[in-house]
N, C-alpha and C positions, 0 to 999 in steps of 0.2 A: 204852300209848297207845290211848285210844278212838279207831277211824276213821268218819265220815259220809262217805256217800257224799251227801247231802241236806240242805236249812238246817234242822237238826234246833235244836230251842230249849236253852237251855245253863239252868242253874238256879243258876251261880254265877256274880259277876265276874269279868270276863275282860282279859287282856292278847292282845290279835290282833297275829299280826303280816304282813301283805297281802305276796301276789306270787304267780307262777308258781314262781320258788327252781330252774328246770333248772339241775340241777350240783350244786348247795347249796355254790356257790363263797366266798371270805371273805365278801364284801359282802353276802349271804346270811347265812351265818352270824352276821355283827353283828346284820344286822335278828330273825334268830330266838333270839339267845340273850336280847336287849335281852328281847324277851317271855319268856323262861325268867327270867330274873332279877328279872323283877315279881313272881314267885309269892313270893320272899324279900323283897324292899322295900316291897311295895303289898298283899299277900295276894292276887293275881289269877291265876286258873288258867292259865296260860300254851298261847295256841291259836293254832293255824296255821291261814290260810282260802285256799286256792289249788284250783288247776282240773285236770284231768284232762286237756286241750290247752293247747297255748299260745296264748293270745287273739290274739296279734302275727298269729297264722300264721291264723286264721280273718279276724278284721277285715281282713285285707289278703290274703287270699286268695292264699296266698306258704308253701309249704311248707320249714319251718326244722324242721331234724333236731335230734332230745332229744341229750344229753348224757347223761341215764339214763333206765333203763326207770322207768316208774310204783311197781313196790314196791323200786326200790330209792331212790328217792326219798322213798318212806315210812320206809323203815330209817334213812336217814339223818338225817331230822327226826325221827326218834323217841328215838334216840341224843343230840341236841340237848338233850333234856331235854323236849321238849312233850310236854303229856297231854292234848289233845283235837286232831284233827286232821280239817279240813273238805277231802276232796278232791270238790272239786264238778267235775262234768258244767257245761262254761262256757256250753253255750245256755241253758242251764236261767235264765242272769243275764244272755245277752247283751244284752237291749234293756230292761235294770233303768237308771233314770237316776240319776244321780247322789245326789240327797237321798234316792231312794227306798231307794238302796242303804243310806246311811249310816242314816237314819231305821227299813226295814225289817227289814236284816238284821243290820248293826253294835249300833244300838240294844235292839231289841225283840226278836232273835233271840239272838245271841249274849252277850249280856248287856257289850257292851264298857265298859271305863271307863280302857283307855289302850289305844290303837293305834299300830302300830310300820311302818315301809314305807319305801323306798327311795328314793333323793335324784330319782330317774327315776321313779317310779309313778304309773302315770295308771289311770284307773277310769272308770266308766258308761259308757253307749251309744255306743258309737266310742271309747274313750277319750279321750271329751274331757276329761275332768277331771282335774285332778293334785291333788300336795301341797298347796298351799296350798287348793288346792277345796274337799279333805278334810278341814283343819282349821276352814276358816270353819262350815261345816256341820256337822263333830260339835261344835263352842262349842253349840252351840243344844241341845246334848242333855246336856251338861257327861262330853265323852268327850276326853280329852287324845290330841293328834298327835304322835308323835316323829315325823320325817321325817332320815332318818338318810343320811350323810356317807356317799360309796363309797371303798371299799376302795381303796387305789393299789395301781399295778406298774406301773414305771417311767414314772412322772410321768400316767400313766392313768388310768381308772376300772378295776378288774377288774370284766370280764362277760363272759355267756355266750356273745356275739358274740364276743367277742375270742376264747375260749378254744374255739372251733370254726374259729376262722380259725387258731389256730396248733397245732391237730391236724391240719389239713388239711397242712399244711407238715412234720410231724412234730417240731416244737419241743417236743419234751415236757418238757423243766426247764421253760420256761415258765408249763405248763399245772399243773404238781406246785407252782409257788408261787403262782400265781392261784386253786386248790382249797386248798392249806394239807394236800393228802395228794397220793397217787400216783392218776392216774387210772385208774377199773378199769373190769372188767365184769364183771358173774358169768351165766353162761348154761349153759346144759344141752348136756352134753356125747352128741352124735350119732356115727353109726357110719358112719367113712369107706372107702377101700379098700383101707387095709391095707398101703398103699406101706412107709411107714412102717418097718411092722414087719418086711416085709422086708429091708430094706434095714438092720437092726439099730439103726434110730434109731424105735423108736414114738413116733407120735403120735397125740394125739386132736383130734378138732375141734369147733368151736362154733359155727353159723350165727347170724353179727352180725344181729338183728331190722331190717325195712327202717326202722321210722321212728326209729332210731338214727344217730349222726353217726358214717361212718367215717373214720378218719382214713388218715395217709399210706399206702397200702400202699408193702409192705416187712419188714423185719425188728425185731423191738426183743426187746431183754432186758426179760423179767417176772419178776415175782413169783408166785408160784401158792403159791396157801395149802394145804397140806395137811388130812387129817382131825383133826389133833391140832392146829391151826392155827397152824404152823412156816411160815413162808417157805421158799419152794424155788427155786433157778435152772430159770427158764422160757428154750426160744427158739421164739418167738412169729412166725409169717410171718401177716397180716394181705390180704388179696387173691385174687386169681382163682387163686393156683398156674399160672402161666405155662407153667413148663413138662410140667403133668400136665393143670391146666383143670379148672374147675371151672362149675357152672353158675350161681353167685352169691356172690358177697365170699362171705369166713368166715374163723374165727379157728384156724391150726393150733399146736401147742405140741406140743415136744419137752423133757423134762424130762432133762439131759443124766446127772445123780449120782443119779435117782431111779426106782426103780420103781412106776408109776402103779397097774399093776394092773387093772383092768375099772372103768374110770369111765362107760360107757355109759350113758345117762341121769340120770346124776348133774348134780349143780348146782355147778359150779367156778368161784371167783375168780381174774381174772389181772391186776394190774396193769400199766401199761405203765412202766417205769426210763428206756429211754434207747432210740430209731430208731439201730438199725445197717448198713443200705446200705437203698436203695431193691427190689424185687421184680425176678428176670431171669431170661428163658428161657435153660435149657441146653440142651447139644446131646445128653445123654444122662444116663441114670440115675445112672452113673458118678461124672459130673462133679457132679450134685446133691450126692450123698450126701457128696463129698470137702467141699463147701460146706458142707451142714450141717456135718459134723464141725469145721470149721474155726469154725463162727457158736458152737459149743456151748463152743469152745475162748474164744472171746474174751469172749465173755457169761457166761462162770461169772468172770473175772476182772472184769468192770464189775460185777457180783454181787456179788462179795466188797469191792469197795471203796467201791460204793455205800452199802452199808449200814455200812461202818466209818465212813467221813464222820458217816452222818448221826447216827452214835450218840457220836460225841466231844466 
């Protein structure tokens, strides 16, 4: 996948498919595959055009936490099947108006001749424009609008609003069928104090980036992908560490069957399976370590039956 950071000019026809995509949750995935699958139907390069903030949170001046980091958001669309991908810097367009947009950059720039975008997508200077905006004005350029139907979950729209309010809750079945996967993180693994390791349960740890959404603190069974890339029983404590402290959220993982080995600034995936109790101070080391032991016990069993489910 080619990436712009820039409205770089394209030299072939194009299928776009418009949004922000935090998460790249189903309804996501419909609007981008819809453009993937014009490269077989229509012969059009299949392109993603989306920003590098989320317009929501600058137009209204209202700080809304990512869902994923910026390249893993690129991983994901790439995977999609898109072969050109516009991650554009959003001031760069913020006070572009409507026709100019569809005329300048849809038109003339990107070479569109079917565009693809969401039952909710609005565009131009404030977002005052929507779907229908969008299609009366690419007619005039002969650029076809799909405006595409959202995703349900449970008589809903699935979106990334919803699926930050029931992270926050820790409903993680939820958030694994409104994604269509298990929600992850991959981050770089830093060097803690060792508690861990003496206490004969090592861990390593991962400080959650601030403009990321965190969710419930507490405990949940993961998945942590190994180097040979096996799933492994992860147990995951998400929070301040109560009872040790910590000077900002982060993510600790004890791998209870596995020997980790020196992952110190390595780059590790964890997904989240299933919130196992809420985060609690104890009255002494003791009493932690008997905890873990007990978390490691119950989450290698939700481990083992998660993944039999899902594979029957």
């Amino acid at each position: 996948m080619i990436t712009y950071n820039t409205i770089t000019e394209m030299n072939t026809p194009t299928a776009v498919a418009l949004g922000h995509f935090d998460g790249i949750h189903k309804g996501h995935q419909l609007v981008i595959g819809s453009a993937v699958k014009s490269k077989v139907q229509n012969n059009l390069t299949p392109v993603v055009f989306t920003f590098q903030q989320n317009p929501a949170s600058i137009v209204k001046n209202k700080k809304i936490p990512y869902l994923m980091t910026r390249q893993d958001k690129n991983k994901h669309i790439e995977q999609l099947g898109v072969e050109v991908l516009y991650d554009i810097d959003f001031h760069e367009v913020r006070g572009t108006l409507p026709e100019e947009f569809v005329r300048e950059i849809l038109y003339k720039k990107l070479k569109a001749g079917r565009v693809y975008c969401g039952f909710n997508y609005h565009f131009g200077n404030g977002g005052t424009a929507n779907s229908e905006n969008l299609r009366d004005l690419c007619s005039k350029y002969n650029i076809e609008v799909v405006a595409l139907p959202p995703a349900m979950y449970h008589d809903e729209p699935v979106s990334s609003t919803r699926i930050r309010h029931y992270l926050k809750q820790g409903r993680v079945s939820d958030v694994t069928k409104m994604l269509g996967r298990e929600y992850s993180y991959e981050l770089t693994v830093c060097k803690g104090n060792q508690l861990g390791r003496r206490m004969g349960t090592p861990t390593f740890n991962q400080i959650i980036p601030e403009e990321l959404i965190l969710p419930r603190f507490g405990v949940y069974v993961t998945a942590v992908t190994d180097s040979e890339g096996k799933k492994i029983c992860g147990v995951t404590n998400i929070g301040i560490k109560p009872t040790i402290g910590t000077e900002s959220p982060l993510a600790e993982t004890w791998l209870p069957n596995y020997n980790c080995g020196e992952l110190y600034g390595k780059t590790v995936r964890f997904e989240l399976l299933e919130f196992m109790r809420g985060e609690k101070k104890f009255s002494s080391i003791f009493e932690l370590k008997a905890s873990i032991l007990s978390d490691g016990q119950k989450a290698q069993k939700i481990f083992q039956n998660y993944f039999t489910m899902r594979n029957l």
